[in-house]
NUMAR-245350 format. One line per 4 residues: number of its first residue (from 1); their letters; for each residue y, z, x of N, C-alpha, C. Coordinates in Angstrom, 2 decimals. Layout:
NUM = A = Y/Z/X/Y/Z/X/Y/Z/X  ... $
//
This chain:
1 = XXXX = -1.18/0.00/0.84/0.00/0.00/0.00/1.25/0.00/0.89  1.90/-0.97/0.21/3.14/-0.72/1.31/4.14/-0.17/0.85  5.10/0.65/1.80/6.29/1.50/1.13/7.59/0.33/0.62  8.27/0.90/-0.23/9.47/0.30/-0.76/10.53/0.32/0.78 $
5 = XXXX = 11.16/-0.97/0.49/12.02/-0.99/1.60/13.57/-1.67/1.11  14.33/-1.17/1.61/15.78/-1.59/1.67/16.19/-2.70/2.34  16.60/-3.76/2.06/16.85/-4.88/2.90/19.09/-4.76/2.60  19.07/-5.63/3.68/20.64/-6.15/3.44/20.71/-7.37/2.65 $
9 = XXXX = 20.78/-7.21/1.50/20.42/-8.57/0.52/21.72/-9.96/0.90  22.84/-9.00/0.88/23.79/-9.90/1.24/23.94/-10.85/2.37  23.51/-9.95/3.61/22.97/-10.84/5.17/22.59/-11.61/5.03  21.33/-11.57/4.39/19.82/-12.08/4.27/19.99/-13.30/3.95 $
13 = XXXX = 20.90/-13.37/2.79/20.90/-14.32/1.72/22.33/-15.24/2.63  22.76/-14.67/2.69/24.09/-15.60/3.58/23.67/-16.34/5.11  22.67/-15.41/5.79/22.26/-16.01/6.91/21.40/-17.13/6.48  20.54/-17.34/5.73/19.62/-18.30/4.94/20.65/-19.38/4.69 $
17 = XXXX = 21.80/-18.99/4.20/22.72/-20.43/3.83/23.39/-20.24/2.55  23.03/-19.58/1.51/23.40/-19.14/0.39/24.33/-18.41/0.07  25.10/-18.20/-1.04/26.80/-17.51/-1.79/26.36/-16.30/-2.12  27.04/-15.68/-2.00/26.53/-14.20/-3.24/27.94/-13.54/-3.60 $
21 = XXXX = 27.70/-13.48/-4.94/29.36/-13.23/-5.48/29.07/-12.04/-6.67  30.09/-11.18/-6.51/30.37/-9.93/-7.48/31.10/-9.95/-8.21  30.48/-9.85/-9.36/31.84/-9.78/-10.95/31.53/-8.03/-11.42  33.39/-7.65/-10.69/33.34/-6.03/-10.86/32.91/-5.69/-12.37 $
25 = XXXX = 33.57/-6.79/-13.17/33.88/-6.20/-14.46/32.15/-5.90/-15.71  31.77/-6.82/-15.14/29.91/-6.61/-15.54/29.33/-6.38/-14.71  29.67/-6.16/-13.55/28.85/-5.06/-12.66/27.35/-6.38/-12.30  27.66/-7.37/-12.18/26.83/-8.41/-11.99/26.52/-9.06/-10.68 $
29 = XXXX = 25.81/-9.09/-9.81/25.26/-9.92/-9.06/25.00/-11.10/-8.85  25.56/-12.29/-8.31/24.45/-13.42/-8.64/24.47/-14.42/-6.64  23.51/-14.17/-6.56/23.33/-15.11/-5.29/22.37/-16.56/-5.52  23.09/-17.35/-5.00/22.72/-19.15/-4.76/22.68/-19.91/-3.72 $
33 = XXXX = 21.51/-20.79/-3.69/21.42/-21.70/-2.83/20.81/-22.73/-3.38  21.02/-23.64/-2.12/20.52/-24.85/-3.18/19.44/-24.95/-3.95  19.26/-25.08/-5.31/18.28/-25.09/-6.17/17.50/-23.78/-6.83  18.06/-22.69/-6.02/17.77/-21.31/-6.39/18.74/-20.38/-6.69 $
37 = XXXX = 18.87/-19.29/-7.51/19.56/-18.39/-7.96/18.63/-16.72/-8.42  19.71/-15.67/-7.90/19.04/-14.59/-8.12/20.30/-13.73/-8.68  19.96/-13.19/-9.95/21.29/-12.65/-10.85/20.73/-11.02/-11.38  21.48/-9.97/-11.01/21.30/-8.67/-11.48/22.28/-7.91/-11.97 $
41 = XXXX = 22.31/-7.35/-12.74/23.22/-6.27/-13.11/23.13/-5.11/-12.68  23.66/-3.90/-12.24/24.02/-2.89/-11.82/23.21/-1.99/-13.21  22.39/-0.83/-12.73/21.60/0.23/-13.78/20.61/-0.68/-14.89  20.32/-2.00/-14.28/19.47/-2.40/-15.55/17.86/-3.07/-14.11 $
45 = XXXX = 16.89/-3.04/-14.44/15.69/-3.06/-14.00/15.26/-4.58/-13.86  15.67/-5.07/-14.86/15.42/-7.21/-14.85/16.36/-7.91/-13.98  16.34/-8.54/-13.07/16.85/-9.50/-12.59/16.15/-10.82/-13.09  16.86/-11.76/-12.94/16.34/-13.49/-12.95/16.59/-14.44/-11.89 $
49 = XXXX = 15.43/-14.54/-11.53/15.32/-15.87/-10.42/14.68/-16.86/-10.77  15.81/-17.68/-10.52/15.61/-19.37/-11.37/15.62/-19.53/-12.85  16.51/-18.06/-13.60/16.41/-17.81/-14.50/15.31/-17.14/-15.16  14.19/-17.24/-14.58/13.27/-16.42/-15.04/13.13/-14.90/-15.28 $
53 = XXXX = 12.38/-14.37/-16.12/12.57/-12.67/-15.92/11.67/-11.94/-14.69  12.24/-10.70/-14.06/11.98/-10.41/-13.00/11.98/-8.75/-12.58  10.58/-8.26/-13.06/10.93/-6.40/-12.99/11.25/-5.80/-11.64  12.27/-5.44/-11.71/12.30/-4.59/-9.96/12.09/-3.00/-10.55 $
57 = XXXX = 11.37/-2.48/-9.51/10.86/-1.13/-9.59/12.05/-0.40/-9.71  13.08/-0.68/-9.09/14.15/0.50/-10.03/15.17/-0.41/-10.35  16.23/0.24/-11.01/17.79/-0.49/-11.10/18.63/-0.43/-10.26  19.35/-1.43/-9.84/20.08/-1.29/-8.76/20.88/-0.37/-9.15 $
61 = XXXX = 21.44/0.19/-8.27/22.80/0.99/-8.21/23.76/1.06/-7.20  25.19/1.61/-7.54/26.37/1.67/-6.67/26.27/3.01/-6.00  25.91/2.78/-4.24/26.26/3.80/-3.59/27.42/3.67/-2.37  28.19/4.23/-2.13/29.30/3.94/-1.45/29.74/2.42/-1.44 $
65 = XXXX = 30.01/1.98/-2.33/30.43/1.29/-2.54/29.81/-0.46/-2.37  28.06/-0.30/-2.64/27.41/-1.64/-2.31/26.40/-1.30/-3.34  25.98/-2.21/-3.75/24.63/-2.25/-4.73/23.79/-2.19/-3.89  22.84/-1.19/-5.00/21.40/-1.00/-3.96/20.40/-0.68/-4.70 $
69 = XXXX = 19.02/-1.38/-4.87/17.94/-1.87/-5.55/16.82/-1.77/-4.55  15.87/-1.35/-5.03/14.61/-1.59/-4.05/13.65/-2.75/-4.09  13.25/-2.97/-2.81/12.55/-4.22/-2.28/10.97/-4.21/-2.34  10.11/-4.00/-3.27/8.76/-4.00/-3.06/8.08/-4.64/-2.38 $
73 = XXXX = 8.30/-6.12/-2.45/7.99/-7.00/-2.07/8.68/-8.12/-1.21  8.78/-8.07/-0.11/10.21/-8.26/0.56/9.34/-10.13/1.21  8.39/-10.15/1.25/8.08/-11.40/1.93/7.80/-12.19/1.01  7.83/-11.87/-0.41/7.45/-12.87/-1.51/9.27/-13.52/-1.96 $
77 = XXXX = 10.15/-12.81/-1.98/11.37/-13.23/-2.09/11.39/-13.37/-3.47  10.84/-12.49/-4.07/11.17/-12.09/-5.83/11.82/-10.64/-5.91  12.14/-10.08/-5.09/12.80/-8.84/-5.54/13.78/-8.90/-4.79  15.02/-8.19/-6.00/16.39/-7.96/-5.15/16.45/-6.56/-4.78 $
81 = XXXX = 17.23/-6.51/-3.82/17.19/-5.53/-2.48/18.64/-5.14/-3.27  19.41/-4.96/-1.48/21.13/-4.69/-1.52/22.44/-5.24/-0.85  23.04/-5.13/-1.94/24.07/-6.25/-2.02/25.35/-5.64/-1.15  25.63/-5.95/-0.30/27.08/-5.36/0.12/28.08/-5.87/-0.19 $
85 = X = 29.22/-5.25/-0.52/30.55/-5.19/-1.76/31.67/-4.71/-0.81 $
//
């Protein structure tokens, strides 16, 4: 079993080539690249990638000031991690 891990979602996703943009006002997530998209809200458990539905083991949340979600599965690239803000 492997432990939950924290990634820098924002790095990750920007070093790869991809946008990741924050809308304060819905507390929303959404990172893109070509042909892919990964969209979360802040305290809710579903994200969507490629629009699809997507359970992450917890809800992200705001800690000092960055979203932060846990990574179960960090080499399959279906779970969102954390977003720096």
């Amino acid at each position: 079993m492997c432990p939950d891990s924290i990634v820098k979602f924002r790095h990750l996703f920007e070093f790869a080539g991809g946008t990741v943009n924050w809308e304060s006002e819905s507390k929303t997530v959404t990172a893109s690249k070509t042909g892919q998209e990964i969209k979360f809200v802040i305290g809710e458990k579903e994200a969507k990638v490629n629009n699809k539905p997507v359970q992450m083991d917890k809800a992200p949340f705001i800690d000092s000031g960055r979203s932060i979600g846990l990574d179960k599965k960090p080499a399959e690239g279906q779970r969102v991690s954390q977003v720096q803000e």
